[in-house]
N, C-alpha and C positions, 0 to 999 in steps of 0.2 A: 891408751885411754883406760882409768883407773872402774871397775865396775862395768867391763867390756863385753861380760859374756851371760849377762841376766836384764831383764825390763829393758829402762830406756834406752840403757848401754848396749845391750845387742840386738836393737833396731839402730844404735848409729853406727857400729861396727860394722851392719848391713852394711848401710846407705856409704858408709866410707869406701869401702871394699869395692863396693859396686862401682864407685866414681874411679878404683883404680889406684886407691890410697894401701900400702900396706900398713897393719893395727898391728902393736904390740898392746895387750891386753892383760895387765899385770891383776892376780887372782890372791886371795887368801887362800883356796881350794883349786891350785893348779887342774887337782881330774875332774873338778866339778866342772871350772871352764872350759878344758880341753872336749870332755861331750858337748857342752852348747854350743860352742862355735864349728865342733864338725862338721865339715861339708863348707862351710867358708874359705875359700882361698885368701891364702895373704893375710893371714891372724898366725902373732907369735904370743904363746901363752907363756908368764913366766910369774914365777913367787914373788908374793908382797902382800904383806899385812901391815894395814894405814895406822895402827892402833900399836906398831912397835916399831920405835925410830931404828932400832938394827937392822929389823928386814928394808927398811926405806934406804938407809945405807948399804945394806948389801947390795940390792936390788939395783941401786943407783949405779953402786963401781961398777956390777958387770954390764951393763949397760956400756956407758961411757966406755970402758975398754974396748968396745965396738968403732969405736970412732966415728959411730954414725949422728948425723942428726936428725934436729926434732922441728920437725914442719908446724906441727899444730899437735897441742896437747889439751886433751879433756879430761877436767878432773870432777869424776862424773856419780864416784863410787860414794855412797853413805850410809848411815842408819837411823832409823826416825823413831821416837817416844820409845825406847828403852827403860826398862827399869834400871833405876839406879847402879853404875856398870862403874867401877875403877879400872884404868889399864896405864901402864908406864908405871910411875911414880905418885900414881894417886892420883890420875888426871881422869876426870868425867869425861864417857867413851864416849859422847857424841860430838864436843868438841875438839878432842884428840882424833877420832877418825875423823872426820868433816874437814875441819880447819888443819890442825896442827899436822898431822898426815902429811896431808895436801902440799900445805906450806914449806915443811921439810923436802919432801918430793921432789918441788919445782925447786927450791935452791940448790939441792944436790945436784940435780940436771942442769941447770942453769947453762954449762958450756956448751951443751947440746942444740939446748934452747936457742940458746944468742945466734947459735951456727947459722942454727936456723931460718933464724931471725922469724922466730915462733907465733902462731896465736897459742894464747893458751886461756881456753875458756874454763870458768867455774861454776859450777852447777849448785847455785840457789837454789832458792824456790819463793814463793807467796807466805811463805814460812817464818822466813825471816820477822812477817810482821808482827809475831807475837811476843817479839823480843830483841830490843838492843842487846847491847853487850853490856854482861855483868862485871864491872871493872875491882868492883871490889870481892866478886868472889868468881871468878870466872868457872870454877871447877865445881861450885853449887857445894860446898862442904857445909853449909848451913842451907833447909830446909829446898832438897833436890824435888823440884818440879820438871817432868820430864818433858812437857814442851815446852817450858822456858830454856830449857839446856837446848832444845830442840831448832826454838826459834832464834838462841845467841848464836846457835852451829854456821846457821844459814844466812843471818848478819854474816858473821863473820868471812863465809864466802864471798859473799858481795865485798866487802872492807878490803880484801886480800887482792880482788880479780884488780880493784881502782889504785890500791897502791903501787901492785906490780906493774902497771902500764904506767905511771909515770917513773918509775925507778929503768925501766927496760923499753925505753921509748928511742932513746937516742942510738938503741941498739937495731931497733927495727923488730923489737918484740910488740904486739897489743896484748891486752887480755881484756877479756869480759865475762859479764856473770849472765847468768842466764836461769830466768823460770822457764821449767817445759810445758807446765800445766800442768791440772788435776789429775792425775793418773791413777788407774789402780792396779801396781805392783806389788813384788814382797817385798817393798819397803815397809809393810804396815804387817812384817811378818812379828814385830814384839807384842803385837794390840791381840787385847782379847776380842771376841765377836763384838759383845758392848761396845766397845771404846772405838771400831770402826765404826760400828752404826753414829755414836755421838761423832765422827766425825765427819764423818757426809754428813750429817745433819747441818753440823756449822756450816759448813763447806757451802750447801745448798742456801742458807741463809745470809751469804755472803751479796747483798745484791750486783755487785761488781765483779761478783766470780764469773769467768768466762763458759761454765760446764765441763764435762767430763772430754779427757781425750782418749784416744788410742794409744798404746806406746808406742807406733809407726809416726803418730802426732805429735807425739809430744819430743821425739827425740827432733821434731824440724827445726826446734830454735839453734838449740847446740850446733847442731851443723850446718844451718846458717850462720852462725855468729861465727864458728870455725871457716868458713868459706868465700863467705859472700863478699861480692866486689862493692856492696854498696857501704860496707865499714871500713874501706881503705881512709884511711887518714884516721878512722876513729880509734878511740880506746878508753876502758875503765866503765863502760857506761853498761846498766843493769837492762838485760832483753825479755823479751816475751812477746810469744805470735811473733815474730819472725818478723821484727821490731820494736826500737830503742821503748823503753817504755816510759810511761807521763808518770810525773808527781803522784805519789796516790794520797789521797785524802787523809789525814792524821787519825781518824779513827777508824781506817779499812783493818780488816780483818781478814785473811784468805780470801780479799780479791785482786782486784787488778793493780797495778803501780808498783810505786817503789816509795816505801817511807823515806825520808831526809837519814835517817838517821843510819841508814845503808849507802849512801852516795855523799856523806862527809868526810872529806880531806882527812881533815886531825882524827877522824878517828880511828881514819885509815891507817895512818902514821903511826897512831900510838897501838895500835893492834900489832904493825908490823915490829915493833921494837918488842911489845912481851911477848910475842910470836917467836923472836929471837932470842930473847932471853930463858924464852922455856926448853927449846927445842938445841939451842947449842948451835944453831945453822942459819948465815947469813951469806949470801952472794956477793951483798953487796957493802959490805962493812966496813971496806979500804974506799971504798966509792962514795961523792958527795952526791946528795939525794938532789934532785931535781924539782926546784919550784916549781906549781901548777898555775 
């Protein structure tokens, strides 16, 4: 579980651990994670930083050389409203961690994955609705707005979680995306005081916002959607409150639902193909894709 050992991430490593799951908890700051999960049984801390596809390949071989598999994977780890941030090749760091990351991640693993014949949930958010996906500049090289990068990151989770379940269905893989809810982590460790405050503010003025959670709260979706026996057969479908979630209304704003434009097929498809092409890494590229 990527983001295992800070906020929501180490209230689900709790609740994992506790049910008797053992966590490998991949960290940018190995001794940063290695003190927070102290005292946790059954968490393996090891290097990876989602923002350089080497450590995503390294990280991945020695994995794999394990020969173990992968039950259920949470790809939980991200960054919100950065300033303006290049990493890789010029690539806008909120969708290079968020998505691209991610996405490299789970194809690299993939053998593990299948073994396992995996969930592997991805951790949206109500985020996403301030932004589809930017197709003709995905990397914001003209006029970087930091929650439109913010809210294309969190599309793009959604986009990712629905194509991988149909591509890894006939495998006995699902995936899903998942809102945990309003939280307040350091995820809003880039914002100045201001820019929080304007942000509850929206947040509050959202009338369809559910309110504030705990991060004991907010981690129940994820490990519902990782768990639960009520999504047997299901897959690709966007969660929150610890259920599938309704249509949201085209002009919601940080509240409840799921815009269309995160639960579209083609877009899904065509994310995963420049996902591919950016990133060099495909699972499934000798494999014929599976109609929906």
């Amino acid at each position: 579980m990527t983001g295992g050992s800070s906020g929501l991430g180490l209230e689900t490593t709790r609740a994992l651990v506790g049910a008797g799951a053992r966590v490998v908890v991949p960290a940018r700051r190995p001794s940063t994670a290695h003190q927070a999960v102290d005292g946790i049984g059954g968490v393996e801390v090891e290097e990876l930083d989602l923002a350089d596809l080497e450590s995503v390949r390294a990280f991945s071989e020695r994995f794999l050389a394990t020969n173990r598999t992968i039950d259920l994977m949470i790809n939980n780890a991200g960054i919100m409203g950065c300033p303006e941030t290049r990493v890789g090749p010029g690539w806008e760091a909120q969708f290079a961690t968020n998505h691209l990351g991610h996405y490299a991640l789970v194809n690299r693993l993939w053998p593990a994955i299948e073994r396992g014949g995996a969930r592997v949930v991805s951790v949206s958010s109500n985020g996403h609705q301030l932004s589809d996906i930017h197709w003709d500049d995905v990397h914001f090289e003209r006029d970087y707005d930091k929650w439109q990068a913010y809210g294309q990151a969190k599309s793009a989770n959604a986009l990712f979680a629905l194509h991988l379940d149909t591509l890894g269905r006939d495998a006995g893989v699902r995936a899903f995306s998942v809102h945990p809810g309003t939280i307040a982590t350091q995820l809003a460790r880039h914002m100045s005081q201001q820019e929080v405050t304007d942000l509850v503010e929206m947040i509050s003025a959202s009338p369809t916002n559910g309110g504030w959670k705990t991060p004991e709260q907010g981690a129940a979706t994820q490990v519902w959607a990782a768990t639960s026996a009520q999504l047997t057969g299901v897959g690709g479908v966007y969660c929150e409150d610890c259920d599938i979630a309704e249509p949201a209304d085209p002009d919601t704003v940080l509240g409840s639902g799921v815009n269309a434009w995160a639960t579209d097929p083609e877009r899904a498809a065509r994310l995963w193909t420049l996902s591919a092409e950016l990133t060099g890494v495909d699972a499934f590229a000798s494999r014929p894709a599976r109609r929906r």
